[in-house]
Biotite code that builds the C-alpha atoms (Angstrom):
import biotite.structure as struc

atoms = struc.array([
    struc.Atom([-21.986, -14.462, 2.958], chain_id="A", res_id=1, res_name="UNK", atom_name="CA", element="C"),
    struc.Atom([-20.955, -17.910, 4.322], chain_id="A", res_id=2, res_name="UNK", atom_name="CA", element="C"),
    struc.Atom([-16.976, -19.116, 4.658], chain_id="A", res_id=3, res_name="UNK", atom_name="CA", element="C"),
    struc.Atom([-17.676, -21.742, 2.392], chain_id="A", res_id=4, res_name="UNK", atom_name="CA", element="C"),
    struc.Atom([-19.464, -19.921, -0.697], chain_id="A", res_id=5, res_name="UNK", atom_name="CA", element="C"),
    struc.Atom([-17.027, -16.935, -0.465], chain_id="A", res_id=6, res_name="UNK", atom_name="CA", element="C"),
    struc.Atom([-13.937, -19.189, -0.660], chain_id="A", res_id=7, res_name="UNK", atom_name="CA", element="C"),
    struc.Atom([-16.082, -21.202, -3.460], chain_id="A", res_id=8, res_name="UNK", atom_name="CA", element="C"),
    struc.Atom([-15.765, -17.970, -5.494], chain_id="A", res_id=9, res_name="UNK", atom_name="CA", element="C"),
    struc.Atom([-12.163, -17.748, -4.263], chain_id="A", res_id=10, res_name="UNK", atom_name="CA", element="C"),
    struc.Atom([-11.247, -20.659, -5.771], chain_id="A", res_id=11, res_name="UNK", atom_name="CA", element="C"),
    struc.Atom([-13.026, -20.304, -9.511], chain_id="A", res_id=12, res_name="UNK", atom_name="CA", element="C"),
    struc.Atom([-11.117, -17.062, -9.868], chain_id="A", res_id=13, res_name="UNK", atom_name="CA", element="C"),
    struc.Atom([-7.708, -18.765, -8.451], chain_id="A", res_id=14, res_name="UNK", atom_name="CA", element="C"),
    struc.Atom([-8.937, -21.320, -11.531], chain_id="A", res_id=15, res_name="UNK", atom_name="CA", element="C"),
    struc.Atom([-9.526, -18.988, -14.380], chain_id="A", res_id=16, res_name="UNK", atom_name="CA", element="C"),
    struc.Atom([-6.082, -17.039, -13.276], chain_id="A", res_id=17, res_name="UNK", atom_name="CA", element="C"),
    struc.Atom([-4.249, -20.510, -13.546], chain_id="A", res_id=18, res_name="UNK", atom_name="CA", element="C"),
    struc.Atom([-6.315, -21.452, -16.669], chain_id="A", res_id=19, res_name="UNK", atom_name="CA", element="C"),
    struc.Atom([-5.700, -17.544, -18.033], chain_id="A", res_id=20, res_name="UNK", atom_name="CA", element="C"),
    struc.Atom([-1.874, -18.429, -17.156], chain_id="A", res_id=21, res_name="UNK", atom_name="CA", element="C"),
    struc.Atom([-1.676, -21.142, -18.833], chain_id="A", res_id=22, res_name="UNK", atom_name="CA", element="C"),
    struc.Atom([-2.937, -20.272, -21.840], chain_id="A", res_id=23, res_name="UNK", atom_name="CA", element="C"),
    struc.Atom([0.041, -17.351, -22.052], chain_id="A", res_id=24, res_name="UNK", atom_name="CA", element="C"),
    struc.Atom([2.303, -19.951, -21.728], chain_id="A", res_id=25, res_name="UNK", atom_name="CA", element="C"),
    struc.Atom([3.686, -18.978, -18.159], chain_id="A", res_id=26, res_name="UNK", atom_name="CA", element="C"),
    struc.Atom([5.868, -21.671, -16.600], chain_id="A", res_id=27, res_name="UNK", atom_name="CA", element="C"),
    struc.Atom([3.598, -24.155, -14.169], chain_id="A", res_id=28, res_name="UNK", atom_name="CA", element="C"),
    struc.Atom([6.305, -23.312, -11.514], chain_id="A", res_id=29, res_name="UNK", atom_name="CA", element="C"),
    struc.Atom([5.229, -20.027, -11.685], chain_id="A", res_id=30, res_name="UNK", atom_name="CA", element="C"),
    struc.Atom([1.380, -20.697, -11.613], chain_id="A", res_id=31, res_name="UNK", atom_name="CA", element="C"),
    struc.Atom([1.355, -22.971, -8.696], chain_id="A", res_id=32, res_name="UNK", atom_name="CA", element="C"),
    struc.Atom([3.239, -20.327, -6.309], chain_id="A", res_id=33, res_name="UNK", atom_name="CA", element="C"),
    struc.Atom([0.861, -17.612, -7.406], chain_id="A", res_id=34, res_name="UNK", atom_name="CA", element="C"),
    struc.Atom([-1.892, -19.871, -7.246], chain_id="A", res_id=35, res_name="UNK", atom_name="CA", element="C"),
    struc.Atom([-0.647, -20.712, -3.450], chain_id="A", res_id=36, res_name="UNK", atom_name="CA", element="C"),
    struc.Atom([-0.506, -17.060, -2.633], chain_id="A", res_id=37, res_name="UNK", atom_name="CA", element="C"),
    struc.Atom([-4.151, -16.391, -4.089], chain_id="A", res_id=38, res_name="UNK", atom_name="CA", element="C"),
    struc.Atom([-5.104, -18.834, -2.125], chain_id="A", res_id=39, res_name="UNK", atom_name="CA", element="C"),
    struc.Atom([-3.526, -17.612, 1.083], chain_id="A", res_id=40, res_name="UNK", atom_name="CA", element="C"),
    struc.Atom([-5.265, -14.195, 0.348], chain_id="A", res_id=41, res_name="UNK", atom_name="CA", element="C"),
    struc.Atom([-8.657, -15.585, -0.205], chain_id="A", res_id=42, res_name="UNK", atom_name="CA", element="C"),
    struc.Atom([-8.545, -17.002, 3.206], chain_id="A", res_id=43, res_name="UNK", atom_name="CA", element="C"),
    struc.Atom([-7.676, -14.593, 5.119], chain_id="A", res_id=44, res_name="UNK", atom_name="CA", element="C"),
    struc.Atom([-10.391, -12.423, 2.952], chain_id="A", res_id=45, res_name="UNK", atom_name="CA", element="C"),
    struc.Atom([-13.270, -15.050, 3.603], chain_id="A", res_id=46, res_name="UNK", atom_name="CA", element="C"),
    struc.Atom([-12.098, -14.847, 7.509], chain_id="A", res_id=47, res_name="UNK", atom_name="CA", element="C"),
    struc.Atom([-11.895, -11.372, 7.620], chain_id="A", res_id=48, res_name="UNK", atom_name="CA", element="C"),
    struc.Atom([-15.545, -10.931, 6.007], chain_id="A", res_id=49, res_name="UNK", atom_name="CA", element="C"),
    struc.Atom([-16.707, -13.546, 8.585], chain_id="A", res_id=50, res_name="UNK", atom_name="CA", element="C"),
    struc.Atom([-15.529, -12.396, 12.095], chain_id="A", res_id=51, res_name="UNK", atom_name="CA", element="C"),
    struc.Atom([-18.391, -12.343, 14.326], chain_id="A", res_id=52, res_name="UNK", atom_name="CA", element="C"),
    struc.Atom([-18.762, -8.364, 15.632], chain_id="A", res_id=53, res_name="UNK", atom_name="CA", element="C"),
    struc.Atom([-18.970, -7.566, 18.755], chain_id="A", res_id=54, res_name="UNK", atom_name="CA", element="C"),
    struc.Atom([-22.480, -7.442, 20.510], chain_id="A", res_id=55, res_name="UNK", atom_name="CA", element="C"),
    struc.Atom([-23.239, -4.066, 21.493], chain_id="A", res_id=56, res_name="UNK", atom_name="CA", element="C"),
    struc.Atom([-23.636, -4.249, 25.411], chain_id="A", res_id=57, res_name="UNK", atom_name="CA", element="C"),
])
């Protein structure tokens, strides 16, 4: 799966967790630093998932 389409996904469930938030009346304070920290952990996911292995030799 490519960087881009697995931080795509990353980023509609960051949205239906702020939207879900919202909705529950949670202060927007609250959803942008969890929505920071969602992000932060879908990168380092979609990086993770993407380092190149090493070629057997």
């Amino acid at each position: 799966m490519s960087f881009g389409l697995y931080l795509f996904g990353f980023v509609i469930v960051i949205a239906g967790a702020a939207w879900g938030m919202s909705v529950a009346h949670v202060q927007p304070t609250w959803i942008m630093i969890i929505s920071v920290v969602l992000l932060g952990i879908g990168i380092l996911a979609a990086v993770t998932n993407e380092r190149s292995k090493d070629k057997p030799s």
